[in-house]
PyMOL commands that place a pseudoatom at each C-alpha (Angstrom):
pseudoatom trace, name=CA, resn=UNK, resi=1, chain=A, elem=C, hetatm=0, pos=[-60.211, -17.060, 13.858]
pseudoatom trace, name=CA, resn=UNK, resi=2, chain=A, elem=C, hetatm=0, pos=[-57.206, -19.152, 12.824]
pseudoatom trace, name=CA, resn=UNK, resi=3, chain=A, elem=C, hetatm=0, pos=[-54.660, -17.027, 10.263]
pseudoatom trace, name=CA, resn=UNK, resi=4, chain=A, elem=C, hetatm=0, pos=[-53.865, -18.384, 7.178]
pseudoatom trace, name=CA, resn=UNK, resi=5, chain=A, elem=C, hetatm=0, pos=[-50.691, -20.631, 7.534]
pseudoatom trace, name=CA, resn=UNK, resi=6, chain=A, elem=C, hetatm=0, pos=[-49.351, -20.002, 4.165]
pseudoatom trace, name=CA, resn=UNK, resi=7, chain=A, elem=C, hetatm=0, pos=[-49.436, -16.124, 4.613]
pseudoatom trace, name=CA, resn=UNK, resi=8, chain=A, elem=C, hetatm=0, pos=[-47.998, -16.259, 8.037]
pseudoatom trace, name=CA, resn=UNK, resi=9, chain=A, elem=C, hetatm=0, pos=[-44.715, -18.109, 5.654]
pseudoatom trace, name=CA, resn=UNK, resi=10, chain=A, elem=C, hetatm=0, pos=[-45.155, -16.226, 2.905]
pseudoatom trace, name=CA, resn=UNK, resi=11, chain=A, elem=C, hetatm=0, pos=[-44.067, -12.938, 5.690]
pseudoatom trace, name=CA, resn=UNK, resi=12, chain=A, elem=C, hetatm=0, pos=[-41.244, -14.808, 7.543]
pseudoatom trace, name=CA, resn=UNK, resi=13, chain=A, elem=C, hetatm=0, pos=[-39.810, -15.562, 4.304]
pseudoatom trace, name=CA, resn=UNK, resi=14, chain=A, elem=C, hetatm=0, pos=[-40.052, -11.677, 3.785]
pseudoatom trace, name=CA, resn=UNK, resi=15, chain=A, elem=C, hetatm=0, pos=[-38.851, -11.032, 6.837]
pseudoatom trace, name=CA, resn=UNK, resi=16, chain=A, elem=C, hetatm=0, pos=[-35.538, -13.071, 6.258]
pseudoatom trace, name=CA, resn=UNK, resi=17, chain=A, elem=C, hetatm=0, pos=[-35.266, -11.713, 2.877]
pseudoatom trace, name=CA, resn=UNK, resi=18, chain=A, elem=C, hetatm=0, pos=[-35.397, -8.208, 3.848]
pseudoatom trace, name=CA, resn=UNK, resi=19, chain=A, elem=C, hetatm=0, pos=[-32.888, -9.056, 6.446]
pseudoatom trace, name=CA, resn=UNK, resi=20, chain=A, elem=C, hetatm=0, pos=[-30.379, -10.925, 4.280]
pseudoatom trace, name=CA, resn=UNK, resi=21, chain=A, elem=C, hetatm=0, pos=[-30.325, -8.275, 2.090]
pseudoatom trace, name=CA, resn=UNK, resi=22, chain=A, elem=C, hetatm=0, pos=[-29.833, -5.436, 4.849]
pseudoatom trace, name=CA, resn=UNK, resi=23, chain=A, elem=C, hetatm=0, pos=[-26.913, -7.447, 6.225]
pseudoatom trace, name=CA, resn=UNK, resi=24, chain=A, elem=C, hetatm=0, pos=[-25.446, -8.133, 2.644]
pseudoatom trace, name=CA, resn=UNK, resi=25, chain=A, elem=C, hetatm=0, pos=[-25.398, -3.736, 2.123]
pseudoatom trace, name=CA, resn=UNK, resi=26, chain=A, elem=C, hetatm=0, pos=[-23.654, -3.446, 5.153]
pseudoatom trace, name=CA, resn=UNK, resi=27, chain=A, elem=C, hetatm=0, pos=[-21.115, -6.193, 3.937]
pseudoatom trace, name=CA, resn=UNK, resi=28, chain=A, elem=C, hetatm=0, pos=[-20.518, -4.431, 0.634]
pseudoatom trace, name=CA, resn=UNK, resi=29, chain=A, elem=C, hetatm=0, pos=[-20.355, -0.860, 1.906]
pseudoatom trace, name=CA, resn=UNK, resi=30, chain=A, elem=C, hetatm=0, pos=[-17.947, -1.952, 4.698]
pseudoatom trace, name=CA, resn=UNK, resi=31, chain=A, elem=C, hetatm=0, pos=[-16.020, -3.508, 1.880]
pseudoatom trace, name=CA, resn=UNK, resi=32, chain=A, elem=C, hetatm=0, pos=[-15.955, -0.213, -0.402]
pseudoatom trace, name=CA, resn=UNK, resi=33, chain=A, elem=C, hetatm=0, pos=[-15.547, 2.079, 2.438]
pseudoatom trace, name=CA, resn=UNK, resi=34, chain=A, elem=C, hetatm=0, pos=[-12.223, -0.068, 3.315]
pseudoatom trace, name=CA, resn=UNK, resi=35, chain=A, elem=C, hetatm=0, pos=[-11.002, 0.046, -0.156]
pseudoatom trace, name=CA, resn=UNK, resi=36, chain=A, elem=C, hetatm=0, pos=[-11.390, 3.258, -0.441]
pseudoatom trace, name=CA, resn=UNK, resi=37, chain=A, elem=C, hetatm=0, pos=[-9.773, 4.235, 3.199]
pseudoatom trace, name=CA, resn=UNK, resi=38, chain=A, elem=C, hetatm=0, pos=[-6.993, 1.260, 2.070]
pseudoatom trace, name=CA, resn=UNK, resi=39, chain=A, elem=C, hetatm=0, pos=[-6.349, 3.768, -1.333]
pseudoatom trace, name=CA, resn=UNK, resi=40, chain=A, elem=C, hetatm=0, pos=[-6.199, 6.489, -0.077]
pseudoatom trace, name=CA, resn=UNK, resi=41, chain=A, elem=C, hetatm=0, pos=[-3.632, 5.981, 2.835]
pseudoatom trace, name=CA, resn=UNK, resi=42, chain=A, elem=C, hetatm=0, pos=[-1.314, 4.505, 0.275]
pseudoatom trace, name=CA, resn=UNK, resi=43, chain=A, elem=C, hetatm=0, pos=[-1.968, 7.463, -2.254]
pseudoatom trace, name=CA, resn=UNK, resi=44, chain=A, elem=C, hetatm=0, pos=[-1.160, 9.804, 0.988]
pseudoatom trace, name=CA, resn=UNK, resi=45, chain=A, elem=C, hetatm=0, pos=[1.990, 8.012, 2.054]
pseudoatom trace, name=CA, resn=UNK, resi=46, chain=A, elem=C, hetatm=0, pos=[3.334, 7.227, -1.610]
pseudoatom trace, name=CA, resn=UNK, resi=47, chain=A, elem=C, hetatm=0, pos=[4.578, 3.826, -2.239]
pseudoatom trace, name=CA, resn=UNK, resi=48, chain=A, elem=C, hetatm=0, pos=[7.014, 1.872, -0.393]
pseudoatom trace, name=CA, resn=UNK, resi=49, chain=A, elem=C, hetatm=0, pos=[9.340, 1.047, -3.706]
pseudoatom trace, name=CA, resn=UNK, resi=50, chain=A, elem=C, hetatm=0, pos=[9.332, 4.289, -4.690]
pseudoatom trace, name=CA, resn=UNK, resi=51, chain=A, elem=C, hetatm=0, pos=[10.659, 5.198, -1.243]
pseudoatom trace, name=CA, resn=UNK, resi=52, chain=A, elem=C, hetatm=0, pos=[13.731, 3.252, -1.706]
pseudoatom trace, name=CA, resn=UNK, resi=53, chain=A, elem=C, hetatm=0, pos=[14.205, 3.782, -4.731]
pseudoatom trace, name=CA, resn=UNK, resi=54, chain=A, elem=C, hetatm=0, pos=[14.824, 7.438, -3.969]
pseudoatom trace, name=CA, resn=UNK, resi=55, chain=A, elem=C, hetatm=0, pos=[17.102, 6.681, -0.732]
pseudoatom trace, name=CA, resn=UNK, resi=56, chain=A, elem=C, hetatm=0, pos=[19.520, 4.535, -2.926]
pseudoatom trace, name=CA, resn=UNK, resi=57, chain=A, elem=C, hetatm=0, pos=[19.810, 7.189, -5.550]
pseudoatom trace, name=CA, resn=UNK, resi=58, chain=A, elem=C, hetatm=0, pos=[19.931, 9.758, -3.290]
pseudoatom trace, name=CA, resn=UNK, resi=59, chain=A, elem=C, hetatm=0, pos=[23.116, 7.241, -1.637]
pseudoatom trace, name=CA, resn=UNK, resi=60, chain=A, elem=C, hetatm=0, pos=[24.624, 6.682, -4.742]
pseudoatom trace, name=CA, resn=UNK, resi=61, chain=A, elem=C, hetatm=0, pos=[24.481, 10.259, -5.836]
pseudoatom trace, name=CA, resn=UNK, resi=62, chain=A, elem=C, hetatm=0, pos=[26.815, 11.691, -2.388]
pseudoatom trace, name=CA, resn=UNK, resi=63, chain=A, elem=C, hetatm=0, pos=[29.044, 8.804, -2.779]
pseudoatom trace, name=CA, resn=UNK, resi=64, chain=A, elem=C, hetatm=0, pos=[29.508, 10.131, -6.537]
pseudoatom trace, name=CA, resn=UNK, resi=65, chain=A, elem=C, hetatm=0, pos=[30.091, 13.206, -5.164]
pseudoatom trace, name=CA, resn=UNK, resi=66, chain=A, elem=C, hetatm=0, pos=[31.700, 12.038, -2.567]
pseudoatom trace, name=CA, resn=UNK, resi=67, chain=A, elem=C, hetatm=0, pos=[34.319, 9.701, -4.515]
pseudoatom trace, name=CA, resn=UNK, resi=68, chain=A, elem=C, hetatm=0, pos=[34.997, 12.755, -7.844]
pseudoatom trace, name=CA, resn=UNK, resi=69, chain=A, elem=C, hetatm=0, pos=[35.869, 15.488, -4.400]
pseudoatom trace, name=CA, resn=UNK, resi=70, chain=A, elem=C, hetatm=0, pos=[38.326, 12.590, -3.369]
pseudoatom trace, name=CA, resn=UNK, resi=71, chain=A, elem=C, hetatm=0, pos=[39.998, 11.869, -6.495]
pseudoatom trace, name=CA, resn=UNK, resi=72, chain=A, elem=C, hetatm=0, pos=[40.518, 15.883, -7.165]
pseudoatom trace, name=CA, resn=UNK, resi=73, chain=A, elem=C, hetatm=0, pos=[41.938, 15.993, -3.872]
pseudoatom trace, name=CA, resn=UNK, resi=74, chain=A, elem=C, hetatm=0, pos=[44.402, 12.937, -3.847]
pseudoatom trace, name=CA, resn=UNK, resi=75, chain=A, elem=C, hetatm=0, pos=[45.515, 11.881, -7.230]
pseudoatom trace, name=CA, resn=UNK, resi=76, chain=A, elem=C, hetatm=0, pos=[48.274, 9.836, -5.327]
pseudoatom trace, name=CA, resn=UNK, resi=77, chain=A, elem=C, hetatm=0, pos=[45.505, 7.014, -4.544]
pseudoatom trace, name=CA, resn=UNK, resi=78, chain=A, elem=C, hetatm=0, pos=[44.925, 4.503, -6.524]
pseudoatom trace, name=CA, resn=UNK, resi=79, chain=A, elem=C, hetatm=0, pos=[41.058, 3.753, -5.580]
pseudoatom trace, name=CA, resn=UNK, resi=80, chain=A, elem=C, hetatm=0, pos=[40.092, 6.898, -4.586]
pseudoatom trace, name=CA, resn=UNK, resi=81, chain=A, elem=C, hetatm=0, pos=[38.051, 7.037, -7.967]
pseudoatom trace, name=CA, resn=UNK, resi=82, chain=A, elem=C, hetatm=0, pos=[36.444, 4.227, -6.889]
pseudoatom trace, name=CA, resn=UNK, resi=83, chain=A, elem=C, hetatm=0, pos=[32.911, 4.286, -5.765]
pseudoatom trace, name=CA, resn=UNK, resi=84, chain=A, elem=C, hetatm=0, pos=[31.816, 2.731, -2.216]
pseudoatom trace, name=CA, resn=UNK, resi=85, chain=A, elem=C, hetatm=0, pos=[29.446, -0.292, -2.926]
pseudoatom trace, name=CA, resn=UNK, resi=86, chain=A, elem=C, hetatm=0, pos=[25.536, 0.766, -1.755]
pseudoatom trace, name=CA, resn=UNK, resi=87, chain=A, elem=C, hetatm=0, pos=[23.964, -2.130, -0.306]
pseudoatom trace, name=CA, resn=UNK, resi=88, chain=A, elem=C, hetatm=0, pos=[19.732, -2.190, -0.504]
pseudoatom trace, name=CA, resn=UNK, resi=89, chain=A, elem=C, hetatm=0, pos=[17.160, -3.982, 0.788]
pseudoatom trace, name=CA, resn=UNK, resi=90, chain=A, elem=C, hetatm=0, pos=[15.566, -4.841, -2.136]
pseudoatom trace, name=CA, resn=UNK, resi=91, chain=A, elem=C, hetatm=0, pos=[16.697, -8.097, -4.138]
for i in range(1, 91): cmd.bond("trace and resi %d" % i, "trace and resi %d" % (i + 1))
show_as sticks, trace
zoom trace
């Protein structure tokens, strides 16, 4: 006996279908499980501006210090109550 030509298509198309749609699950869960390893390493490490936002405060705060201990000390100077300038890498 001969099969039935249009049932023998009707599977392949099936066939494809089912494996379209596997291949398009693994697409999206690699994408989520990415996103969500992507989030959470920056939630872990903290942001990057934040980061340098802290270091130049941090800077300007010891050169305040720095510059009011100088001042006390030499009153003689006329820029010692001047602050150092902090260069950053942000623009």
């Amino acid at each position: 006996m001969h099969s039935d030509p249009a049932a023998a298509g009707r599977r392949a198309l099936a066939d494809r279908a089912r494996r379209i749609s596997r291949i398009r699950r693994r697409i999206a869960a690699t994408a989520v499980s990415a996103f969500a390893l992507v989030w959470g390493l920056i939630a872990a490490t903290g942001s990057m501006g934040s980061q340098a936002t802290s270091t130049t405060t941090a800077s300007t705060t010891q050169a305040t210090t720095t510059g009011s201990s100088q001042s006390s000390e030499s009153s003689q100077s006329s820029d010692s109550g001047q602050l150092p300038s902090v260069t950053t890498g942000q623009s």
